[in-house]
C-alpha positions in Angstrom: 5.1 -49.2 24.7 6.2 -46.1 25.5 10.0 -45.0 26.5 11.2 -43.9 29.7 14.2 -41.8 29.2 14.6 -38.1 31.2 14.5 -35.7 28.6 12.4 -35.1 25.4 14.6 -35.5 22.5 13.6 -36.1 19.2 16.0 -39.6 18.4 19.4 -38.6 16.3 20.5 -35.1 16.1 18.2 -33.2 16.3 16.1 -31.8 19.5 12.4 -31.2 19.6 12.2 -27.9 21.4 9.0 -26.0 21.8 9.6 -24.0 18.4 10.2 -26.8 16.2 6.6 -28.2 17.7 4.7 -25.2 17.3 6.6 -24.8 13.7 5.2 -27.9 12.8 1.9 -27.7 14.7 1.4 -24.6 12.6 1.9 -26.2 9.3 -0.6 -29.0 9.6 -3.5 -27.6 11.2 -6.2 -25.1 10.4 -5.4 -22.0 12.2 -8.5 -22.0 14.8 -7.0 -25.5 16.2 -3.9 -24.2 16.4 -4.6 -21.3 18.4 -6.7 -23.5 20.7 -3.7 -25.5 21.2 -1.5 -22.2 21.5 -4.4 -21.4 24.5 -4.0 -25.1 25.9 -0.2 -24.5 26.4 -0.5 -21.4 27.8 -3.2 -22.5 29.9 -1.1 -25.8 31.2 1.5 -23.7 31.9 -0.7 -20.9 34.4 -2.1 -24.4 35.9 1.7 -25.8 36.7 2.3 -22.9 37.5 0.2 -23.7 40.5 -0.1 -27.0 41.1 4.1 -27.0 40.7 4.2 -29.5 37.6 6.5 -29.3 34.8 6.3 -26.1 32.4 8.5 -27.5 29.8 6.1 -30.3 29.5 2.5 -29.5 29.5 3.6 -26.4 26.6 4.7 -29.2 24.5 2.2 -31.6 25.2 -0.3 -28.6 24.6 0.8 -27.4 21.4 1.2 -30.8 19.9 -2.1 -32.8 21.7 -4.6 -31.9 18.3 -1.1 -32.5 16.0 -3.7 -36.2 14.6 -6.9 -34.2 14.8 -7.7 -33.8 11.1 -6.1 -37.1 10.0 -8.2 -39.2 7.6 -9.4 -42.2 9.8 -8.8 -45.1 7.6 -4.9 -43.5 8.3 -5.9 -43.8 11.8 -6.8 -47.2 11.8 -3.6 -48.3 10.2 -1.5 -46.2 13.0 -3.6 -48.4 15.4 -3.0 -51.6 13.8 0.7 -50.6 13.1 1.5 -49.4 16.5 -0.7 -52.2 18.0 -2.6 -49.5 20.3 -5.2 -51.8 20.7 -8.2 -53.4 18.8 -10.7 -51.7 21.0 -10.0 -48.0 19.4 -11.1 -49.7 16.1 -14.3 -48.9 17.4 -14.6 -45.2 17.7 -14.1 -42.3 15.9 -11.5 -39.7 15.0 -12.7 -38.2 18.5 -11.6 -40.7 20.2 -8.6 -41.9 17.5 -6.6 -38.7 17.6 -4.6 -38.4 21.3 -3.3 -42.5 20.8 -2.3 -42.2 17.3 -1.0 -38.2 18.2 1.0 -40.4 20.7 2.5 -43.0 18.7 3.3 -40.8 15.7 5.4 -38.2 17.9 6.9 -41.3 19.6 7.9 -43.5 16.4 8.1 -40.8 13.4 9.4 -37.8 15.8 11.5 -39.1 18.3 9.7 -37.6 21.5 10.6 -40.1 24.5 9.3 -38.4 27.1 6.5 -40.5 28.7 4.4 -38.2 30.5 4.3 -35.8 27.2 3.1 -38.9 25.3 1.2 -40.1 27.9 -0.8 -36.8 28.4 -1.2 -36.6 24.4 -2.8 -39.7 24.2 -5.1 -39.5 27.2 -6.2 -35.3 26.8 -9.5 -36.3 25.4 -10.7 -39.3 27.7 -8.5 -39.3 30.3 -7.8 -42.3 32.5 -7.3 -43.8 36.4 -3.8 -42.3 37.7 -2.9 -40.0 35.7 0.6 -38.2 36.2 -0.1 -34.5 36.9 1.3 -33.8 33.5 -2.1 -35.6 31.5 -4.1 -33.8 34.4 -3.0 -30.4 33.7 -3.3 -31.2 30.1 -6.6 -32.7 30.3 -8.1 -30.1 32.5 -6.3 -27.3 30.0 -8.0 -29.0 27.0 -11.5 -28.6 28.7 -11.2 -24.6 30.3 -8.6 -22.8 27.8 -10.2 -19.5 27.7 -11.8 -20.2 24.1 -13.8 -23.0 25.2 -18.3 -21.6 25.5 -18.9 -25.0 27.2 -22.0 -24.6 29.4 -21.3 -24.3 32.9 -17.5 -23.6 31.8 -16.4 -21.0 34.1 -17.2 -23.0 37.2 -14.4 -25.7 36.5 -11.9 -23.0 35.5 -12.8 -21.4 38.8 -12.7 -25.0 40.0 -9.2 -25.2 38.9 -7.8 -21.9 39.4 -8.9 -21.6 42.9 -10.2 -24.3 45.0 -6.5 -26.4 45.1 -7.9 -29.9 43.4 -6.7 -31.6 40.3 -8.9 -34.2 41.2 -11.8 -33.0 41.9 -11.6 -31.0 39.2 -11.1 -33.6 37.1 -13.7 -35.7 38.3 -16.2 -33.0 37.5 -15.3 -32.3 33.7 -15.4 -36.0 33.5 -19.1 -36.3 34.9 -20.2 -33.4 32.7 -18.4 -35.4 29.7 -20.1 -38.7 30.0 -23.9 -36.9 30.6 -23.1 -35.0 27.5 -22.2 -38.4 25.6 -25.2 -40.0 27.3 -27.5 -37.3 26.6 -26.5 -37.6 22.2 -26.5 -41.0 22.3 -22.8 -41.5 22.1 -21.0 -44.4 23.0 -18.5 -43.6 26.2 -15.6 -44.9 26.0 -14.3 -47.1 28.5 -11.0 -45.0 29.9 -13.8 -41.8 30.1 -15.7 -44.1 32.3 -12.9 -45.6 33.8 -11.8 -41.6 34.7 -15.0 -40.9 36.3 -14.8 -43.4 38.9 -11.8 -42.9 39.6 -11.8 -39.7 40.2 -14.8 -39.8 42.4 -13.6 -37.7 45.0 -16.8 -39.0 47.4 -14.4 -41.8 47.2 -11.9 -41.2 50.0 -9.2 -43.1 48.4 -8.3 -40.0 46.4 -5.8 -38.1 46.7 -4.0 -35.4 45.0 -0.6 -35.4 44.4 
C-alpha cells in the first residue's frame, strides 16, 4: 500500500518538514502526549545516533507516531475500512488502532511517502518480523524515552544505550509486552507475537543490521 519514493514530501507544493509536523502535532494533542512524542524524537535521534540510522526520519516518525491517539474509534474503524488496512484490526482497540490509521492518514490526507516513516508509525506499538532500523529505533524510543516509569525500564534503556543490539533489545521489550498483556487478560495481537519470535535472539538466525 504504501509508496516508495526517496524523500518525504507531503504531495503538491508543499513539504512536510519537521516544524510543520510538530506544528500540527501540537495542535491536536493534549500537551503530556505531545511532549512524550517530543522525548520519542529526541530519543530516536540519540539511538541513530548510534546505531547510524537516519536522523531526519525517526524525528518525524517520533513527533508524528501518537498524531491518531485520541481519535474516536468508530473514526478509526472507518479509516480501516477506507484504507483497507485489514479486517483483523476491527478487532482491537484504539491501542492497537492508532499507528495503522496514524499511517494511512499521514500517507493519503498529508502526503508523507516515505515508507520507513510510515512503516515505523504504524508498527511503534506492536511491532513486527523485519523491521527496517527506522521502526526499531522508533519502537524501542516509544518504550525507554526518559518519561516512561515502566518497571524494570532502565535495564532496556541500558540495554539499548550500551550493549550494541537492536535486536535483542527489541526482543526483550517485546517479551515484557506480551507477559504484561497476558498477565491483564488482554488479547495479544498477532504482529506483537509475531515480534517476539522473531526477535528471539536464542534464535541464531538473527542478526542485526
Amino acid at each position: 500500500m504504501f509508496l516508495n519514493p526517496l524523500k518525504t514530501i507531503l504531495r503538491g507544493k508543499d513539504y512536510m518538514n519537521i516544524e510543520k509536523a510538530k506544528r500540527l502535532a501540537k495542535e491536536k494533542l493534549p500537551e503530556k502526549r505531545y511532549n512524550h512524542s517530543l522525548r520519542v524524537a529526541e530519543t530516536a535521534i540519540k539511538l541513530a545516533e548510534i546505531y547510524d540510522g537516519d536522523t531526519s526520519k525517526v524525528e518525524l516518525a517520533g513527533v508524528l507516531h501518537d498524531f491518531c491517539k485520541y481519535d474516536d474509534l468508530g473514526k478509526m474503524y472507518q479509516i480501516v475500512r477506507q484504507y483497507e488496512l485489514g479486517n483483523d484490526l476491527l478487532s482491537y482497540g484504539s491501542e492497537i488502532l492508532h499507528g495503522p490509521v496514524c499511517a494511512a492518514i499521514m500517507e493519503h490526507e498529508y502526503g508523507i511517502n516515505d515508507e520507513e516513516v510510515l512503516m515505523a508509525i504504524k508498527y511503534h506499538t506492536t511491532g513486527r518480523q523485519q523491521m527496517t532500523k527506522t521502526e526499531k529505533l522508533i519502537f524501542i524510543a516509544d518504550y525507554i524515552e526518559p518519561g516512561r516509569t515502566i518497571p524494570g525500564v532502565d535495564d532496556i534503556r541500558d540495554m539499548a544505550y550500551n550493549q550494541g543490539s537492536l535486536d535483542k533489545t527489541i526482543y526483550e521489550i517485546s517479551k515484557r509486552t506480551v507477559l504484561f498483556l497476558i498477565q491483564k487478560d488482554i488479547t495479544v495481537y498477532n504482529k506483537t507475537i509475531d515480534c517476539l519470535n522473531y526477535y528471539n535472539y536464542s534464535d541464531e538466525r538473527i542478526k542485526d543490521d
